[in-house]
N, C-alpha and C positions, 0 to 999 in steps of 0.2 A: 021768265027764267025759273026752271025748277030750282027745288035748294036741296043740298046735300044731307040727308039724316043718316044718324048712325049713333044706336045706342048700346050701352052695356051694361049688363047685368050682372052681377058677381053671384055666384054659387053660395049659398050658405050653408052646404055638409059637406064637410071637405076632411077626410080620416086622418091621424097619422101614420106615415110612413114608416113601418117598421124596418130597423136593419136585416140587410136579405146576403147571402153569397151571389155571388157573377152567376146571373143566368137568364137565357134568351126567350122572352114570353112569345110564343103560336099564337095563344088561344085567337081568336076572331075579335069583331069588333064590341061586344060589350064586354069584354073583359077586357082589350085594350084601352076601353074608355073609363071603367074603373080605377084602370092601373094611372092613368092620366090624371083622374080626381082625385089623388094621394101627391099631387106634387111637392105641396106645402098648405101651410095653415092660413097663406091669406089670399086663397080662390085664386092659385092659376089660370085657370079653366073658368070662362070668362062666355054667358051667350052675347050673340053679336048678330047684329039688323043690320045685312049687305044692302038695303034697297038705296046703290049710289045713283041720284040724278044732278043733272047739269054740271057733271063731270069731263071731260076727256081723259083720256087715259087710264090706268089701274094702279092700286099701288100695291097688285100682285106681280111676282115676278112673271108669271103664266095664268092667263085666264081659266088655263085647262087643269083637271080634277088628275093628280096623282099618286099613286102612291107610295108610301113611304114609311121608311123604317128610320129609328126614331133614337140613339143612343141617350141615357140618362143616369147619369152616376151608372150602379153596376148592371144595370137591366138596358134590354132592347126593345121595344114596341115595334112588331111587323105589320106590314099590310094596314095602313093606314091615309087613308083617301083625304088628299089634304090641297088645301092653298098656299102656298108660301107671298106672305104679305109684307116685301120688303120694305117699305113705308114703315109699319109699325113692330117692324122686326118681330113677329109672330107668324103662328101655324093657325090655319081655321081651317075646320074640319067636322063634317056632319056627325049629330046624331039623331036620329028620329026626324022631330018635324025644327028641332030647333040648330043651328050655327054654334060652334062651341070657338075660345082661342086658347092655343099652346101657347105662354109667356116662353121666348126662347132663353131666358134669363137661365135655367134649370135643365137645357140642352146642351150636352157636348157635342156633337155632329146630328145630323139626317141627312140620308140617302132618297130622294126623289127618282120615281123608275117610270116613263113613260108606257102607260098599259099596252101602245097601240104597236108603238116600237121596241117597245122594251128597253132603251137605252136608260141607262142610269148618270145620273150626276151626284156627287158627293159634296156636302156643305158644312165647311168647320168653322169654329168660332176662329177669330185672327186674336193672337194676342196682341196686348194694348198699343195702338198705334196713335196716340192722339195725339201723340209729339209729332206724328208726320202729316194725319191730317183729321182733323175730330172730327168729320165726317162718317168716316169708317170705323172708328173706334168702337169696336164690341159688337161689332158686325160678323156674317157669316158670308164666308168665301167660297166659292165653287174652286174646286180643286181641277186646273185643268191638266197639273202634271205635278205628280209625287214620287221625286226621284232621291236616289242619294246623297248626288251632288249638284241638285237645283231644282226650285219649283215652282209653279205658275198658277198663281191665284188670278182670279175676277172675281170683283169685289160690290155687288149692284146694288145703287143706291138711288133711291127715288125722291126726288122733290116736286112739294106740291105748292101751287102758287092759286091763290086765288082770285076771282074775276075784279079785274078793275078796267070799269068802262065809266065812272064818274069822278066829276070833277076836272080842272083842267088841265090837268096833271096825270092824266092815265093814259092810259097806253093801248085803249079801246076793245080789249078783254074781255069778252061779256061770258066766258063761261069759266070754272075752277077747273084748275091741270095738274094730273100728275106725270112730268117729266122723267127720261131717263137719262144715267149718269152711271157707268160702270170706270171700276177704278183697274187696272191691269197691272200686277206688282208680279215681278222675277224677286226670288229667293233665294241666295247663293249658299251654299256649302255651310258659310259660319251663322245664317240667319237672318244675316241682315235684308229688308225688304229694299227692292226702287221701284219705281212706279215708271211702267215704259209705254209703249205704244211698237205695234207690231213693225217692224222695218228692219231691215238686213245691217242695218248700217248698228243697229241701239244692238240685234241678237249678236254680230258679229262681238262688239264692243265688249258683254259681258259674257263672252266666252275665248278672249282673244289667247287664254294660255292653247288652247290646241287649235289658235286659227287655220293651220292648213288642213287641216284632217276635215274641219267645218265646211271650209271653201271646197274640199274635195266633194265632201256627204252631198251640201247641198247642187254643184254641177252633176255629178252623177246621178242623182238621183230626182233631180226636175224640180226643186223644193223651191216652195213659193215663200220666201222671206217675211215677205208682208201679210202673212196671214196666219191667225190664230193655229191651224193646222200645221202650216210648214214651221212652226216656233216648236209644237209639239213634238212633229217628227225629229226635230232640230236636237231639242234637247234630250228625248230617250236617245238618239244616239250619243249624244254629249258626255251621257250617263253611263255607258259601258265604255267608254276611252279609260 
């Protein structure tokens, strides 16, 4: 059984940030990686040795390279080729021959755009939830719908367990896993988060003040209840009532 390494290195020239006005940085990648090594004074930006063995799973959310635009207090970082490593709540992201990480401590949102398709996903810090569940707490949500009067976070969160195949007490494990675990919260009007699961019966339920108009949308219109898509469609309509 191979074993898992993974090391890190802290940067030691790290500039101060001076105060700037709201403005959206183009330039390419070493001046976005510049702008990166100014996060703060105690090494954001972090090298990192992906070589994981006798692993299953990732504690990326996507295997695959994207990119991504980057919001941070008043500036925006574009176009930047990144892994979102939900495990350790960071960005890694190439430069030259070495692995760098974004601490998301120092991130208000990023945008992830798939190169091939182009589709984008948006990802915001949730505020503190840890009275609902400390799991998620100061995590980043994928925005599946940002409406006026409701919204639909997915909240992905990874757990890693390690191999237990000795003793008499295991459970015959012989390699370390990283598991998936996404949290799915509706957001009502006033704020408040619940944590649902896709079903006609839970959409109906928190949207019951224009239940017929809903009952009408979705027979008319073929909408599938049970699924992330028909919740969608569900609610932009919900949203112009």
């Amino acid at each position: 059984m191979k074993r898992l390494l993974i090391s890190f290195l802290f940067l030691t020239s790290v500039h101060t940030v001076m105060a700037q006005t709201s403005k959206v940085i183009n330039e390419q990648s070493q001046q976005n990686l510049d702008e990166l090594a100014t996060l703060n004074s105690q090494g954001v930006v972090n090298t990192f040795d992906n070589r994981y063995e006798g692993v299953r799973g990732t504690p990326f959310l996507n295997e695959k390279w994207k990119s991504a635009n980057i919001k941070l207090q008043d500036k925006v970082i574009q176009n930047l080729m990144v892994k979102y490593n939900v495990y350790a709540n960071n960005l890694l992201y190439k430069n030259a021959d070495a692995l760098l990480i974004i601490d998301l401590n120092k991130i208000d949102s990023f945008v992830l755009t798939d190169s091939l398709t182009q589709v984008s996903q948006k990802f915001r810090r949730v505020s503190s939830m840890a009275h609902i569940n400390s799991r998620i707490n100061n995590k980043f949500a994928a925005v599946l719908f940002d409406g006026n009067n409701s919204k639909l976070l997915n909240i992905p969160v990874k757990e890693f367990r390690k191999a237990n195949y000795k003793g008499a007490y295991s459970n015959g494990e012989t390699y370390d896993v990283f598991r998936d675990d996404n949290f799915i919260y509706f957001v009502d009007r006033e704020g408040k988060p619940e944590k649902v699961k896709f079903n006609k019966r839970n959409l109906m339920n928190l949207l019951k003040d224009k239940k017929n108009e809903i009952e009408k949308f979705i027979a008319d219109e073929r909408i599938n209840p049970d699924t992330e898509a028909g919740w969608i469609k569900t609610l932009a309509y919900y949203d112009k009532l």
